[in-house]
Rosetta silent file (secondary structure, phi, psi, omega in degrees, C-alpha in Angstrom):
SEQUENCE: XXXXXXXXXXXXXXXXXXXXXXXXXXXXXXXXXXXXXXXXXXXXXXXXXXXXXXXXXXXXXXXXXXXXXXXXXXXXXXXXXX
SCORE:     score description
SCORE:     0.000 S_00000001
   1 L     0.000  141.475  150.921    0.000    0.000    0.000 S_00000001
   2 L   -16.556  125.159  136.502    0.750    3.551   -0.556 S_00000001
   3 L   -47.773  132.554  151.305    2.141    5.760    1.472 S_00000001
   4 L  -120.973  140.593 -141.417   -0.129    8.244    2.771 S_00000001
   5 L  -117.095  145.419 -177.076    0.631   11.701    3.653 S_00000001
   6 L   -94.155  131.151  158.434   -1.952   13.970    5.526 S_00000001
   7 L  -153.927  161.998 -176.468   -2.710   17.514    4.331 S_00000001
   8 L   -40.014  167.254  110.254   -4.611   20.685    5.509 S_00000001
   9 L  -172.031  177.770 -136.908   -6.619   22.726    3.495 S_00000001
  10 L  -125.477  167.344  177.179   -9.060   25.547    3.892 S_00000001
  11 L   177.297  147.346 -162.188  -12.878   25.604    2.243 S_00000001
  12 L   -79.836  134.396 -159.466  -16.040   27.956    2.728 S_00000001
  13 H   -85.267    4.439  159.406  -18.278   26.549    4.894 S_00000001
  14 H   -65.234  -39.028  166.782  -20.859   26.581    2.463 S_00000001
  15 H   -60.311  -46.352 -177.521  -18.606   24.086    0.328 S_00000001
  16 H   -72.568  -41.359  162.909  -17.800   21.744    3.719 S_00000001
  17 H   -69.871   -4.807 -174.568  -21.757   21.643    4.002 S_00000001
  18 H  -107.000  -26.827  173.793  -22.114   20.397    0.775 S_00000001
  19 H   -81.456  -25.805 -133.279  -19.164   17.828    1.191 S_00000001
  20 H  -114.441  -12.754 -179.989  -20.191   16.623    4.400 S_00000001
  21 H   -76.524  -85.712 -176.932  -24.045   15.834    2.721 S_00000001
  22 H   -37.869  -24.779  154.474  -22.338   14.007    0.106 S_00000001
  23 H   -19.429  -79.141  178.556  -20.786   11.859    2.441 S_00000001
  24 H   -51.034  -55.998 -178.625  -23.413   10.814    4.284 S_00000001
  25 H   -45.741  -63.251 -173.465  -25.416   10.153    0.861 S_00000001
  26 H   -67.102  -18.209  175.793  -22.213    8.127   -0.871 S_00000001
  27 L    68.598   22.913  170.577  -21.658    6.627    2.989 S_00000001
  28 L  -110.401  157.876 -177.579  -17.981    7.483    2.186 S_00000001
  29 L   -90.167 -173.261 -156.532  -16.061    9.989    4.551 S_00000001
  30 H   -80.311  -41.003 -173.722  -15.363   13.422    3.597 S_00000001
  31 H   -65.249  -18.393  160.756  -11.445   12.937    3.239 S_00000001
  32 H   -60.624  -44.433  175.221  -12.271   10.042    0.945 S_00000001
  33 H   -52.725  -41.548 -155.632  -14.410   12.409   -1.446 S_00000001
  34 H   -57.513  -73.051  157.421  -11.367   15.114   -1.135 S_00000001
  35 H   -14.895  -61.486  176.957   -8.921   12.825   -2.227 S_00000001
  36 H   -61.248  -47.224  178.631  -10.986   11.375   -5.247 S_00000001
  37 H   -33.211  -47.571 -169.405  -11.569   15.035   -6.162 S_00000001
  38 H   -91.447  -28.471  174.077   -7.816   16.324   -6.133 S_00000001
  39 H   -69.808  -20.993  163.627   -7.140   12.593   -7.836 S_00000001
  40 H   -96.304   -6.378 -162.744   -9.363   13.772  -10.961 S_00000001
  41 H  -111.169  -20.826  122.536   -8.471   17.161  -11.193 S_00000001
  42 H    -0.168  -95.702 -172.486   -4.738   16.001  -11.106 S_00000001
  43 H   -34.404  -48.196 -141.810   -5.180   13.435  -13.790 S_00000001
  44 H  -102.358   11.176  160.132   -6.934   15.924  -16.008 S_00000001
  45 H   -72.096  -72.493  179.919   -4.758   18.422  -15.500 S_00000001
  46 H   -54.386  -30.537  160.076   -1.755   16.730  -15.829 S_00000001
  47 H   -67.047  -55.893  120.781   -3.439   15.342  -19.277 S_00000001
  48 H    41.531 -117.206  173.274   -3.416   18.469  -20.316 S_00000001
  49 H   -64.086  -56.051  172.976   -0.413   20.077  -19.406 S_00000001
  50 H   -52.394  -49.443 -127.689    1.000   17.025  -21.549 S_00000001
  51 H   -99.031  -47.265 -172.050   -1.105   17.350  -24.720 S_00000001
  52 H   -65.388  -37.539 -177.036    0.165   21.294  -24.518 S_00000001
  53 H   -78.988  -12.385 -169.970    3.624   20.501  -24.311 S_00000001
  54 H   -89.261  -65.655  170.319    3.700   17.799  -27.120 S_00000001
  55 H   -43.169  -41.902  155.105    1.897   20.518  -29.426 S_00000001
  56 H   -52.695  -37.733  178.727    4.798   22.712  -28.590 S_00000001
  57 H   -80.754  -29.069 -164.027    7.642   20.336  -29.080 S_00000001
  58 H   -94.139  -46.915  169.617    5.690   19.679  -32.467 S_00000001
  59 H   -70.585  -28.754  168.951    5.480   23.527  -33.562 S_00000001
  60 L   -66.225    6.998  179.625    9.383   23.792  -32.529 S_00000001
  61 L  -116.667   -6.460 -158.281   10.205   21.331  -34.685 S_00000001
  62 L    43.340   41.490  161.638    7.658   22.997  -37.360 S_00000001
  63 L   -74.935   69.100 -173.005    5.787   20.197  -37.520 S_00000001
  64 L  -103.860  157.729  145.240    2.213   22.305  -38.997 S_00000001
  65 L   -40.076  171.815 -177.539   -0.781   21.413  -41.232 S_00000001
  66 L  -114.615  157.329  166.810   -0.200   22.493  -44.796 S_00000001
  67 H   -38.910  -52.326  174.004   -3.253   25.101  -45.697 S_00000001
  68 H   -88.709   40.216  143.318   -5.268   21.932  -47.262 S_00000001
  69 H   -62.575  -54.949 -151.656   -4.966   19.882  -44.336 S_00000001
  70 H   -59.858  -63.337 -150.968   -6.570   22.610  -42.750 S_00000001
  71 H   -87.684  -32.047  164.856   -9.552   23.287  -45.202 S_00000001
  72 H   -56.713  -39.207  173.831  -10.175   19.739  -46.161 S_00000001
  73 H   -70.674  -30.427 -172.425  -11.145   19.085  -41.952 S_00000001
  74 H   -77.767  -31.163  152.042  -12.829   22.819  -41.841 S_00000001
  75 H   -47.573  -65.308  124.388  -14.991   21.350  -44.721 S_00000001
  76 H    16.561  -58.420 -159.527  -15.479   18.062  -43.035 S_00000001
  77 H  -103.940  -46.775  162.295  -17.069   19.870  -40.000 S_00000001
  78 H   -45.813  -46.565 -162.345  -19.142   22.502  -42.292 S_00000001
  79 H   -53.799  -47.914 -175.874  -21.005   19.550  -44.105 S_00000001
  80 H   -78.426   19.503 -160.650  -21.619   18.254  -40.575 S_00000001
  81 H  -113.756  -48.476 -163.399  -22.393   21.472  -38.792 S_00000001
  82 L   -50.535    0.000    0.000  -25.248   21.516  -41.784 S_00000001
């Protein structure tokens, strides 16, 4: 098993009432909920953060569409916008 490390943090007590009802409802405790929370916004973050640097490494290398790359997919998506 994991280590696990404890930490703080601060939240409006409007927000803490609304966590602590989802608890009770999911029957899970509030520090479980926290945890899943900061464990998706992590991931999808971190997904992300990746996608942007890999688009970056790809224009520094001048790795672009050519103009009809472009306008054969922007066609593509009028017909289907239609």
């Amino acid at each position: 098993m994991a280590q696990e490390k404890i930490v703080t943090l601060r939240m409006d007590a409007g927000l803490r009432e609304r966590l602590d009802k989802l608890a009770a409802a999911t029957r899970r405790s509030r520090s479980f909920l926290a945890a899943e929370a900061i464990r998706e916004y992590v991931e999808s973050n971190a997904w992300q953060i990746a996608a942007i640097q890999k688009g970056l490494a790809e224009a520094e290398r001048g790795e672009f569409a050519s103009d009809a790359e472009v306008q054969r997919v922007a066609k593509k998506w009028a017909r289907r916008a239609r």
